[in-house]
Short mmCIF file of the C-alpha atoms (twelve columns), coordinates in Angstrom:
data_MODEL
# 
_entry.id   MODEL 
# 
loop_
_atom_site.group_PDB 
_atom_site.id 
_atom_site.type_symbol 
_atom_site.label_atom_id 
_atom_site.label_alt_id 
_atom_site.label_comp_id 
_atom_site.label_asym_id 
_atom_site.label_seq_id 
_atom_site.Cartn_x 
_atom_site.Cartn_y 
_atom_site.Cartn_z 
_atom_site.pdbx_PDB_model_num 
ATOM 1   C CA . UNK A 1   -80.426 3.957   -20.810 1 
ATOM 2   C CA . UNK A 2   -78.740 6.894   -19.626 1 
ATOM 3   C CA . UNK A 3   -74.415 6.272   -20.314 1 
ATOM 4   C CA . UNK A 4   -72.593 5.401   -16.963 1 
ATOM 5   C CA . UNK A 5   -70.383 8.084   -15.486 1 
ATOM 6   C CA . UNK A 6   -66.801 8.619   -16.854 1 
ATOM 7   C CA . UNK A 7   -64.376 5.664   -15.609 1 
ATOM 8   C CA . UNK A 8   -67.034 3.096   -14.849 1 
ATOM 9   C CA . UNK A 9   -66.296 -0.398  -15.740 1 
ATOM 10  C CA . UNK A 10  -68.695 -1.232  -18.452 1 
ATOM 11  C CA . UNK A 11  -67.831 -3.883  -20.400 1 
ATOM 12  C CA . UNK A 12  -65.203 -6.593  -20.698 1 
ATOM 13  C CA . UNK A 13  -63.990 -9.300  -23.320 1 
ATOM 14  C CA . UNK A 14  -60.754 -11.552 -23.988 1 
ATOM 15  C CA . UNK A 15  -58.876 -12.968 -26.986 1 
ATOM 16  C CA . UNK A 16  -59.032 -16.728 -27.289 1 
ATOM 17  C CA . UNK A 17  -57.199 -18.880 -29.805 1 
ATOM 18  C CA . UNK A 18  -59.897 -21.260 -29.450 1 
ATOM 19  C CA . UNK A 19  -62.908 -19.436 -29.509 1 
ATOM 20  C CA . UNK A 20  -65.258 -22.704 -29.267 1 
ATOM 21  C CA . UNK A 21  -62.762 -24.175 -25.940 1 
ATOM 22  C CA . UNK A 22  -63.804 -20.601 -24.144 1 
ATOM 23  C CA . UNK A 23  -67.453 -20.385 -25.003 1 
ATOM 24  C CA . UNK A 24  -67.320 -24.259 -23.790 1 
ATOM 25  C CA . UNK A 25  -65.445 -23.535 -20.569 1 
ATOM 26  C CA . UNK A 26  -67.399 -20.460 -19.828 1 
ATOM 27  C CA . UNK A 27  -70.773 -22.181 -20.574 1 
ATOM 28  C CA . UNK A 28  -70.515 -24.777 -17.962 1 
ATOM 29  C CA . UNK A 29  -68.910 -22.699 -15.214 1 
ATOM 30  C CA . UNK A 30  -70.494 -19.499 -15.316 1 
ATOM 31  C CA . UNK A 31  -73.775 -20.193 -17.416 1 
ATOM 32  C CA . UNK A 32  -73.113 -17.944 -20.297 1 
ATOM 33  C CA . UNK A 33  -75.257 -18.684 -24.098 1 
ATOM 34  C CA . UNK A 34  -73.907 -16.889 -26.846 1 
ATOM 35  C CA . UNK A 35  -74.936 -15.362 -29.745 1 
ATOM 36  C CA . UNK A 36  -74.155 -15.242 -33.481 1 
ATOM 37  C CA . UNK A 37  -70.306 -14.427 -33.863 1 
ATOM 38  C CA . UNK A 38  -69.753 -11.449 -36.130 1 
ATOM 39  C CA . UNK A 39  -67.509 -11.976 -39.151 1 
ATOM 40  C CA . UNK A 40  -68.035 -8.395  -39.912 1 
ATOM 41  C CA . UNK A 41  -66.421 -7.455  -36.348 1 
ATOM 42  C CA . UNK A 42  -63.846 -10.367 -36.414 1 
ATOM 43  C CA . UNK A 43  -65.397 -13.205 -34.833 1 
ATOM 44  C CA . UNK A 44  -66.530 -10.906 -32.114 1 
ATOM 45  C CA . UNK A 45  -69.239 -13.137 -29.796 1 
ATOM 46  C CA . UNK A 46  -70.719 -11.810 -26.804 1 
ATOM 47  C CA . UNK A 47  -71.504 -13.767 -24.299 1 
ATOM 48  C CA . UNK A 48  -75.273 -13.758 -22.165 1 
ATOM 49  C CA . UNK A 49  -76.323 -14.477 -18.596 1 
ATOM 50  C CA . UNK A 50  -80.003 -15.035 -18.266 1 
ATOM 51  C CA . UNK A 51  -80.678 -13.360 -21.783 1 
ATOM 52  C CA . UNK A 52  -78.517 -10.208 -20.723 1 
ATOM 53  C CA . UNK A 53  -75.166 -9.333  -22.511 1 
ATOM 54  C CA . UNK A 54  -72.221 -9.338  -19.839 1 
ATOM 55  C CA . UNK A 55  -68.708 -9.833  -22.112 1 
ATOM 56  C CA . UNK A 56  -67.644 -10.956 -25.091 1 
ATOM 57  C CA . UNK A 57  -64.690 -13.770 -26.727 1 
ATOM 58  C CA . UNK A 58  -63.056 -13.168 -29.441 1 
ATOM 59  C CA . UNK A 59  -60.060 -14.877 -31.871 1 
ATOM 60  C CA . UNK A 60  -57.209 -13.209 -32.329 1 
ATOM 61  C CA . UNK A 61  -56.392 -10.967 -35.368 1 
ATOM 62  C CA . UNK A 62  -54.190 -12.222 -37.932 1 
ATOM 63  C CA . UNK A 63  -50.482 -12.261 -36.077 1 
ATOM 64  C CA . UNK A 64  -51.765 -11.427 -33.182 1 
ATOM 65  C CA . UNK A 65  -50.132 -13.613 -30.098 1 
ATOM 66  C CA . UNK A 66  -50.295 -13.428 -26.591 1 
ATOM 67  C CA . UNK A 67  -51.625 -15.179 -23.552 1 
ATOM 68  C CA . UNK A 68  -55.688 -14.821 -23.440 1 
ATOM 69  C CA . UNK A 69  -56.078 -12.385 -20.713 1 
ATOM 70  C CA . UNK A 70  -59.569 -10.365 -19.617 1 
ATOM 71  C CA . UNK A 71  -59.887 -6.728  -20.161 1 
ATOM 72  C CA . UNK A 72  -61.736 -4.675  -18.366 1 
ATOM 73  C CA . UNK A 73  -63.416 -1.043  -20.368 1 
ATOM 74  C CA . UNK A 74  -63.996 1.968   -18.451 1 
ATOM 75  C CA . UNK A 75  -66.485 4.342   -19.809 1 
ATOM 76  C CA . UNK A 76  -65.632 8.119   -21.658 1 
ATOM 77  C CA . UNK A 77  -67.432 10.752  -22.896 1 
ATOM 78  C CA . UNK A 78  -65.283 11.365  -25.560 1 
ATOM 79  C CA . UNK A 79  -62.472 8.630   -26.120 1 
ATOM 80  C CA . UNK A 80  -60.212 10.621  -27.849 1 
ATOM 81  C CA . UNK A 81  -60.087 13.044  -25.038 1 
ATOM 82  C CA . UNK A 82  -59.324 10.058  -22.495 1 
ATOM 83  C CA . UNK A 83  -56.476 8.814   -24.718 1 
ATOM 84  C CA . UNK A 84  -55.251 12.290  -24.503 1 
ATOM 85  C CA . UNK A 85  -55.122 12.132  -20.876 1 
ATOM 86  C CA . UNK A 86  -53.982 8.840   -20.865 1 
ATOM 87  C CA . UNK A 87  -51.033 10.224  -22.623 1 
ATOM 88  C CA . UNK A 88  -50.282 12.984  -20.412 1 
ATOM 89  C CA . UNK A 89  -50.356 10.808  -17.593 1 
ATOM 90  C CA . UNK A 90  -47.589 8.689   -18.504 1 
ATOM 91  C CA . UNK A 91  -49.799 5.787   -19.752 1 
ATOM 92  C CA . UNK A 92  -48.948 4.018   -23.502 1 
ATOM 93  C CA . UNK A 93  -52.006 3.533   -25.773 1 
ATOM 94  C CA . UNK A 94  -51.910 0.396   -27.639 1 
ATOM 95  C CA . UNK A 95  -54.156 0.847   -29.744 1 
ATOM 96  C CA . UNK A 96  -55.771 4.812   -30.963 1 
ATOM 97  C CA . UNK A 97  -59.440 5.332   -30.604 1 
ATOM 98  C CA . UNK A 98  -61.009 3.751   -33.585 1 
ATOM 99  C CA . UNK A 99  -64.707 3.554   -34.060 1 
ATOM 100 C CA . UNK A 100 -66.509 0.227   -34.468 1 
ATOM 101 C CA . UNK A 101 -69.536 0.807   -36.633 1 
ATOM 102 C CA . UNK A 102 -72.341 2.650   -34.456 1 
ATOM 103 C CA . UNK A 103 -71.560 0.093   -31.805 1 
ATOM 104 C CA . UNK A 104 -69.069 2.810   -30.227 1 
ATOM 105 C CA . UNK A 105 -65.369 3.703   -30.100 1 
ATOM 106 C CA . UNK A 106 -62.687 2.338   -28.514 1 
ATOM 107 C CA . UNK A 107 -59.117 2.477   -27.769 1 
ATOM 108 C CA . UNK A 108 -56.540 -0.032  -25.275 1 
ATOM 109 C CA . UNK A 109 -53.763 1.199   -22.963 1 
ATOM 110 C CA . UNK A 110 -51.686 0.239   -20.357 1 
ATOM 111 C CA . UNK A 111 -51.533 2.632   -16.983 1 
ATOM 112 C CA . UNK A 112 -47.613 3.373   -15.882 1 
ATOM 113 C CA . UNK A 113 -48.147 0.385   -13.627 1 
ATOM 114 C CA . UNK A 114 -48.502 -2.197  -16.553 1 
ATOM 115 C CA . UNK A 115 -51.960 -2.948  -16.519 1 
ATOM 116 C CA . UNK A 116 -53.929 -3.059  -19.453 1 
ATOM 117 C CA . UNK A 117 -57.418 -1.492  -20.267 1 
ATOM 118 C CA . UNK A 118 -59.693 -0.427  -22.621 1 
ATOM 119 C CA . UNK A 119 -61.707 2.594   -23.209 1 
ATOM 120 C CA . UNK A 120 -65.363 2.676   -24.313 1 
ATOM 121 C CA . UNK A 121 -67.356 5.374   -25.595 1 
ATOM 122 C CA . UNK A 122 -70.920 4.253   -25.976 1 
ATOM 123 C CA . UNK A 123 -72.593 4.499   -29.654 1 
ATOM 124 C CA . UNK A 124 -75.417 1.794   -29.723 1 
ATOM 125 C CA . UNK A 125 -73.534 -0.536  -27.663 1 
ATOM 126 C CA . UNK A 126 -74.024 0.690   -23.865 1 
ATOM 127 C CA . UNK A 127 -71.810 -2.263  -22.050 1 
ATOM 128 C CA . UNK A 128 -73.124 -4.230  -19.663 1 
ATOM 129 C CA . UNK A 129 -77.083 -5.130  -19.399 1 
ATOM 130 C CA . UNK A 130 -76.663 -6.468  -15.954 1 
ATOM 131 C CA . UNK A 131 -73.979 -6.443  -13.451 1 
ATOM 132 C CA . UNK A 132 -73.812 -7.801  -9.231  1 
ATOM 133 C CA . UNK A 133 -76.395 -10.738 -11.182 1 
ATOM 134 C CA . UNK A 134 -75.178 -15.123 -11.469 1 
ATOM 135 C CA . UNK A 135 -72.658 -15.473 -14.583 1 
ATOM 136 C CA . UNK A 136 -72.609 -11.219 -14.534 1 
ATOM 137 C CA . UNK A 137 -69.175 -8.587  -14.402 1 
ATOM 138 C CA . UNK A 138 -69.791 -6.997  -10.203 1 
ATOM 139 C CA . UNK A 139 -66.345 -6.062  -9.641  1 
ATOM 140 C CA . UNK A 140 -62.402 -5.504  -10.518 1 
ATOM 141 C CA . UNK A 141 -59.037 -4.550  -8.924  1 
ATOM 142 C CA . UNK A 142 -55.910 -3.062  -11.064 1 
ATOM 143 C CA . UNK A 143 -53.154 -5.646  -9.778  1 
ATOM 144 C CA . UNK A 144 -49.633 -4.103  -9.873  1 
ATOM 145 C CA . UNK A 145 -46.094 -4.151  -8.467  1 
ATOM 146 C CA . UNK A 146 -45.594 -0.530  -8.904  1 
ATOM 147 C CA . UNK A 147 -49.253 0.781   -6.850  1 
ATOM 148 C CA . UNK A 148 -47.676 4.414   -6.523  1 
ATOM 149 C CA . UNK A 149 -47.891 5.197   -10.409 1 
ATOM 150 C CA . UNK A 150 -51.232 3.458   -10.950 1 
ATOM 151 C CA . UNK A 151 -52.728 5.372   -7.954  1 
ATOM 152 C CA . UNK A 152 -51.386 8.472   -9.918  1 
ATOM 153 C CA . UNK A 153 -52.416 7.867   -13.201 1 
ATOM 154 C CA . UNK A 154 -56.008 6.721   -12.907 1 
ATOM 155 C CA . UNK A 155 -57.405 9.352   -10.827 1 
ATOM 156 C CA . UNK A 156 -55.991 12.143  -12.972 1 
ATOM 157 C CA . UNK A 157 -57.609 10.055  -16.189 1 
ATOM 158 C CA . UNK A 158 -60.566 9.013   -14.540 1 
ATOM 159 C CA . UNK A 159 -61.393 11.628  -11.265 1 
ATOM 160 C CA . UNK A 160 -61.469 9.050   -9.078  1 
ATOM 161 C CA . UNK A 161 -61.236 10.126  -5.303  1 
ATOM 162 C CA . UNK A 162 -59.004 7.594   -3.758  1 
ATOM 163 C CA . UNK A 163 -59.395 5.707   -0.382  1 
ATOM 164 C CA . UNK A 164 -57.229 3.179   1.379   1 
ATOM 165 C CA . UNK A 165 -58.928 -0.157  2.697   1 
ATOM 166 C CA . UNK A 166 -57.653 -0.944  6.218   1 
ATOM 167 C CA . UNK A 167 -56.410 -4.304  6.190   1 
ATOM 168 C CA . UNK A 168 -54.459 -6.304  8.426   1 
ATOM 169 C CA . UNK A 169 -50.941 -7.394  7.569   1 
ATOM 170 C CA . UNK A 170 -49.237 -6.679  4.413   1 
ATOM 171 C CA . UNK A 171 -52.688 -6.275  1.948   1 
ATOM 172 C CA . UNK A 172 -52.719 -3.463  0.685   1 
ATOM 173 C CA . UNK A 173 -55.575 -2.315  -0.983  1 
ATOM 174 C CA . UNK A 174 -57.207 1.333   -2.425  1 
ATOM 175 C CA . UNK A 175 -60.310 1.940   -3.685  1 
ATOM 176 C CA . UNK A 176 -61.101 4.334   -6.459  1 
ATOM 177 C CA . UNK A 177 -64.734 6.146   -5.922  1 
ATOM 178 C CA . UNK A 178 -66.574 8.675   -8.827  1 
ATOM 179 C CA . UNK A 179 -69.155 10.254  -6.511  1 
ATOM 180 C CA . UNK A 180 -70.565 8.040   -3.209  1 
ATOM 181 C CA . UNK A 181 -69.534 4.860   -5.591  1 
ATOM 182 C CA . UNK A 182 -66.928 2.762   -4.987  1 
ATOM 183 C CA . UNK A 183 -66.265 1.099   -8.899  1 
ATOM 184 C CA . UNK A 184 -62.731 -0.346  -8.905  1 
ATOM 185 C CA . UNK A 185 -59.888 -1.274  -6.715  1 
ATOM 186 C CA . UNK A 186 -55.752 -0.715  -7.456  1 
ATOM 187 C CA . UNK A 187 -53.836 -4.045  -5.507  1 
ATOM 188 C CA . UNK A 188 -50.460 -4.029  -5.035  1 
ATOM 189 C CA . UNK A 189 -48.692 -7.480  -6.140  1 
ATOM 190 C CA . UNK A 190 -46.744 -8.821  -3.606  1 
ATOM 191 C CA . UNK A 191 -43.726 -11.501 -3.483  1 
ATOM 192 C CA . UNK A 192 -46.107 -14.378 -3.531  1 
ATOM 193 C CA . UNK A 193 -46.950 -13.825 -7.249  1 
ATOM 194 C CA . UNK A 194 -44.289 -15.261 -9.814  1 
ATOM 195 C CA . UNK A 195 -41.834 -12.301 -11.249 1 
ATOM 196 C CA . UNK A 196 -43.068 -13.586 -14.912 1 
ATOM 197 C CA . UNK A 197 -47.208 -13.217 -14.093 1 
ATOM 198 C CA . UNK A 198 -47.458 -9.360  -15.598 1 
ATOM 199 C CA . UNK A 199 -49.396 -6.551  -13.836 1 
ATOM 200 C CA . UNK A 200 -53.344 -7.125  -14.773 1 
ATOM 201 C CA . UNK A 201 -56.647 -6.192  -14.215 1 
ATOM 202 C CA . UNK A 202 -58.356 -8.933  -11.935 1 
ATOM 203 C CA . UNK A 203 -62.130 -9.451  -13.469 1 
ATOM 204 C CA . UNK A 204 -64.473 -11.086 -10.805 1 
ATOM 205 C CA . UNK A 205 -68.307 -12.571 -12.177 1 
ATOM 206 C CA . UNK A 206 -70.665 -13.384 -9.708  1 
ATOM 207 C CA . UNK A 207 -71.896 -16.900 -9.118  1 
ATOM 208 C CA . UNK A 208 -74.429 -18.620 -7.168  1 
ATOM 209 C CA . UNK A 209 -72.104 -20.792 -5.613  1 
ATOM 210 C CA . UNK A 210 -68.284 -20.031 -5.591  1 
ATOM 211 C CA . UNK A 211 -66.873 -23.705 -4.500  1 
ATOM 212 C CA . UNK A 212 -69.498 -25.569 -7.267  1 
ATOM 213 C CA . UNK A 213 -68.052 -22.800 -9.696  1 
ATOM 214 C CA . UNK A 214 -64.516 -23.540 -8.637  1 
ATOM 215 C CA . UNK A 215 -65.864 -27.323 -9.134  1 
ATOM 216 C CA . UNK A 216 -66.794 -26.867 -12.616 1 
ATOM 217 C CA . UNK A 217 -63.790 -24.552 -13.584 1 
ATOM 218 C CA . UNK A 218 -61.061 -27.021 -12.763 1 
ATOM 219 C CA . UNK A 219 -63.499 -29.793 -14.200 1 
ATOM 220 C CA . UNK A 220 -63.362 -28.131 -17.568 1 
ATOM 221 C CA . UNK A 221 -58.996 -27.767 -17.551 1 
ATOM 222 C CA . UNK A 222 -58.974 -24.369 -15.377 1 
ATOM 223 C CA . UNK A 223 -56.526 -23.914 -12.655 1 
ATOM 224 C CA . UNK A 224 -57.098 -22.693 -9.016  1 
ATOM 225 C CA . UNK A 225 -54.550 -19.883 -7.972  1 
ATOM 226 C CA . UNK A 226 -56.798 -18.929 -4.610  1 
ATOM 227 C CA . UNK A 227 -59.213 -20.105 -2.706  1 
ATOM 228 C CA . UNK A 228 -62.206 -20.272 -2.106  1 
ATOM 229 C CA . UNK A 229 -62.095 -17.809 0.655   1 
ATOM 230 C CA . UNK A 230 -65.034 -16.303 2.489   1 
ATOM 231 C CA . UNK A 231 -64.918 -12.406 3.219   1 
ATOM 232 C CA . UNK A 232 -66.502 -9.499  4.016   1 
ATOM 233 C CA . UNK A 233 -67.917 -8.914  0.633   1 
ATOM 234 C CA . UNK A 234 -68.334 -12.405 -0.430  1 
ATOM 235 C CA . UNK A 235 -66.510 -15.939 -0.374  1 
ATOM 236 C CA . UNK A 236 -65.097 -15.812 -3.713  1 
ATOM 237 C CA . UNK A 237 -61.826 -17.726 -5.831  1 
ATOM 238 C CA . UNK A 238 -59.312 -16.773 -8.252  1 
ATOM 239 C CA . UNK A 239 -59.463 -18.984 -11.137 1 
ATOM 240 C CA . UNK A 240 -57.369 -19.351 -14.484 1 
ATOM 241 C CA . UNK A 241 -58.855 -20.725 -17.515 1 
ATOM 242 C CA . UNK A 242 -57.508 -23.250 -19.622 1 
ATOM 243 C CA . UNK A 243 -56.287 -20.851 -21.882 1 
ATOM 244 C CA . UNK A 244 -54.648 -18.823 -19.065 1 
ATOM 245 C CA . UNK A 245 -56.939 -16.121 -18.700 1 
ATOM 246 C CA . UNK A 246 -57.336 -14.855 -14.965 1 
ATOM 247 C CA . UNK A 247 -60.243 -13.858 -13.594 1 
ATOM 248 C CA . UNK A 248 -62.455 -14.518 -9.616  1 
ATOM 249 C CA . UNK A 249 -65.555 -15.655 -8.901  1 
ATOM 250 C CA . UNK A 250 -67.535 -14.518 -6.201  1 
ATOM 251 C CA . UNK A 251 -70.489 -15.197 -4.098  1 
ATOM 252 C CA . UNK A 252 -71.610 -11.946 -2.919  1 
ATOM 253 C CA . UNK A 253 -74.494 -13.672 -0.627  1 
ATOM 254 C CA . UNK A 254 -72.117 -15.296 1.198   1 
ATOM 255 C CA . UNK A 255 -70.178 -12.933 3.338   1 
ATOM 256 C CA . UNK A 256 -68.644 -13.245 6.168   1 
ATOM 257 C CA . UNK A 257 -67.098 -10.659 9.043   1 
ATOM 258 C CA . UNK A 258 -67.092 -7.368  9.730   1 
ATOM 259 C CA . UNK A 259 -66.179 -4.507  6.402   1 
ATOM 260 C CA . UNK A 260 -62.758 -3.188  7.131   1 
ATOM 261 C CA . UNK A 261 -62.459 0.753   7.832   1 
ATOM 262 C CA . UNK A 262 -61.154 3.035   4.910   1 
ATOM 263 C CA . UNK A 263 -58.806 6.050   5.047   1 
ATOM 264 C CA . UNK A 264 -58.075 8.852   3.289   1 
ATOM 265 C CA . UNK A 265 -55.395 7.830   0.732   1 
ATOM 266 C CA . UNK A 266 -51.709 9.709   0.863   1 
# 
């Protein structure tokens, strides 16, 4: 399979202090198995959709504390070359490239905006097997208060070609495009989010049904923070899990109204 183009998403996990609550929660609402976790990679377990790999949970490290939050890895070339850029951008790595086995190597950041990522250069480990599919990754937008310096930062890392989503009212919304195809979108956080809820990358799997998924999330302890709302690109929910971990769900079957116009960004 050939490796997706620079700055695609292509894979995503989260830290969980319990590790058999998430595979629970995640079981029942989006369908995940999982298989064997890896003591050799630190409990590292990815997680399946219809046989096909689509994230991974994990514990935390020794010391390590935090809320559980998703992250979302964008595809390099050469991951020490991205952290460079990352650097020269005004971003903050977290943690320095560091190869993990043949699986690939990988570093974290955090854009000037806040948000955190992760970078993925494929060794044996491509990423996702399946993506747009039921219990699969099919899209993600970089939610921050400060949308000039993220719009900044990740095209110069990444060579996106920005474009702005018109949008009624105060949404505003850009989209960040390698070639014809549209694979992320930068959100600007607005009043109605709590000062203390931190700038984050917004992971949305797709489901067969968003208000059964919303159903079994809150069910199984998770908390509804929007929705369900039907769009132009599906009727989808934002969801936290009982371990605080954000992330949407989305229907893309179900859409509804016309796709807004874009524009060329500032």
């Amino acid at each position: 399979m050939a490796a997706p183009p620079e700055g695609t998403p292509c894979w995503a996990d989260a830290v969980f202090d319990d590790l058999d609550a998430a595979k629970d929660f995640y079981g029942h609402v989006l369908g995940w198995t999982f298989g064997e976790t890896s003591s050799e990679q630190g409990g590292y377990t990815q997680a399946y959709a219809d046989g096909k790999a689509v994230a991974a949970v994990v514990p935390p490290m020794p010391g390590q504390k935090g809320t559980s939050q998703w992250c979302l890895y964008l595809a390099a070339r050469d991951a020490s070359a991205t952290a460079a850029r990352i650097r020269e951008h005004g971003g903050e790595l977290l943690m320095e490239p560091v190869q993990v086995a043949d699986h690939g190597t990988m570093c974290l950041a955090r854009d000037p905006g806040g948000a955190v990522f992760g970078v993925w250069q494929a060794g044996t480990h491509e990423g996702f097997q399946t993506t747009g599919t039921p219990g699969a990754y099919c899209w993600a937008e970089v939610f921050t208060r400060e949308a000039e310096k993220s719009d900044a930062f990740f095209p110069a890392v990444f060579s996106y070609r920005s474009k702005q989503l018109e949008l009624e009212g105060e949404t505003d919304l850009r989209l960040y495009d390698l070639g014809e195809r549209t694979v992320l979108g930068r959100m600007r956080m607005t009043d109605d989010f709590p000062p203390e809820v931190p700038p984050y990358i917004n992971v949305y799997f797709a489901v067969d049904d968003c208000d059964a998924a919303v159903t079994r999330a809150t069910d199984r302890g998770g908390v509804l923070r929007f929705g369900p709302m039907d769009s132009p690109f599906g009727r989808f929910a934002a969801i936290s899990d009982p371990q605080g971990a954000a992330f949407s769900v989305i229907d893309l079957s179900r859409t509804t109204g016309k796709v807004p116009g874009t524009g060329t960004a500032d």
